[in-house]
C-alpha positions in Angstrom: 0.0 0.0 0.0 1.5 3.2 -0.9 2.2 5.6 2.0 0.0 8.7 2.1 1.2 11.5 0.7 1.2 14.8 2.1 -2.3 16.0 0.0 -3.7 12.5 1.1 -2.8 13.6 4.7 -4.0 16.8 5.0 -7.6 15.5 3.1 -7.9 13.0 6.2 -7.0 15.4 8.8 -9.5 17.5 8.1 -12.0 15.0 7.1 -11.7 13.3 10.5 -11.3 16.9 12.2 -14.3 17.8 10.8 -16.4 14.2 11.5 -15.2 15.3 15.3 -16.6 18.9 15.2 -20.0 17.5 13.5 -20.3 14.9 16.2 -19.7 17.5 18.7 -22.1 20.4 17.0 -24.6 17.2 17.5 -24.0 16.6 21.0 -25.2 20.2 21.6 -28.7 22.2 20.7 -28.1 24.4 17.3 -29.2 27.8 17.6 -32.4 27.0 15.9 -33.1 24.7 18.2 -32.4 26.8 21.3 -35.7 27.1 23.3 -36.9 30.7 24.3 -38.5 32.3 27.6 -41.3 30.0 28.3 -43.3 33.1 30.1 -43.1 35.3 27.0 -44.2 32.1 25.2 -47.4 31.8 27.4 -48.0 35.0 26.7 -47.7 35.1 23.4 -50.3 31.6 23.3 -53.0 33.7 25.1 -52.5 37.1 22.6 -52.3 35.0 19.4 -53.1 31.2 19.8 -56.0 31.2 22.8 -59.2 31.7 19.9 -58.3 28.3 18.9 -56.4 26.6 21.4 -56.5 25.6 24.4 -53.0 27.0 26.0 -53.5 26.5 29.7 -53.1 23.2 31.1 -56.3 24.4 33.4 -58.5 24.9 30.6 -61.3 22.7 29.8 -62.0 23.0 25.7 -60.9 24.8 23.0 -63.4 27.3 21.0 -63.1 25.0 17.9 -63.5 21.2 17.7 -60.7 19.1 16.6 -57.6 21.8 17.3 -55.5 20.2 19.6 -54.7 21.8 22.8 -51.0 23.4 23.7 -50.8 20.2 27.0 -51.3 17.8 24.1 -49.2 19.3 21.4 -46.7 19.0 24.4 -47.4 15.7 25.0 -46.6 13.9 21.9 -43.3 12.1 21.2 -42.9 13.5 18.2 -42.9 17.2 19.8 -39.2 18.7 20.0 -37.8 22.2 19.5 -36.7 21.0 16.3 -40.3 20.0 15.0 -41.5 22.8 16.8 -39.5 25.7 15.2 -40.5 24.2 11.7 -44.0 23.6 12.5 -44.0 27.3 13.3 -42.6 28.3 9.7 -44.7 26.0 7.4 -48.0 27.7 6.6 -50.9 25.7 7.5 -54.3 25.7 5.7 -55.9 25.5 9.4 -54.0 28.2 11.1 -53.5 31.7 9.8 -49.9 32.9 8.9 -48.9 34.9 11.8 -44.9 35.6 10.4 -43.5 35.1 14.1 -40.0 36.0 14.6 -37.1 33.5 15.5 -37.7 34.7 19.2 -41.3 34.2 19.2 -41.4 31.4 17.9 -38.4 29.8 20.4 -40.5 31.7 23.3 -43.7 29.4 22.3 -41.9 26.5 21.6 -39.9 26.8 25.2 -43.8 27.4 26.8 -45.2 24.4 24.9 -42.4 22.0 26.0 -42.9 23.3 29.7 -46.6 22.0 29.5 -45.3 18.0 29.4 -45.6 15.8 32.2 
């Protein structure tokens, strides 16, 4: 086997350099999927998201059937800051477009994820 050159070297440093810094960048939250002020996120649920959701875990109904509530948004598996923060930026047909900012939207997401039990 011939011995590596000093190109060849270099490509695997920095191939396995950056393999490390992507595991690492894994191991921690991106900033897109840092989670906001949970208080400012319950108070943006009851300004824009209360007409149709429930957003109190103290709350009996919502005002429209078949729109889930904010404790069991929370509660599903598949609920994470990740699926959150793009829930948030996908219009819905069901939901108006309310053009939330970054902040707003990590502030609800940090409120919703502090509803699960």
């Amino acid at each position: 086997m011939p011995a590596l050159t000093m190109r060849r070297y270099r490509l695997v440093a920095e191939t396995v350099g950056l393999g490390a810094f992507l595991l690492t960048a894994a191991a921690r939250p991106s900033v897109a999927q840092e989670v906001g002020d949970a208080a400012t996120g319950h108070r943006l649920a009851e300004t824009w998201c209360s007409n149709c959701h429930v957003v109190t875990p103290t709350a009996e109904r919502a005002t429209s059937n078949g729109v889930p509530t904010f404790t069991g948004i929370a509660q599903l598996p598949s609920t994470t800051p990740m699926a959150l923060n793009v829930f948030f930026q996908t219009p819905h047909s069901r939901m108006p477009d309310l053009h939330l900012s970054r902040q707003e939207i990590a502030d609800l997401t940090a409120y919703i994820l502090s509803l699960r039990r």
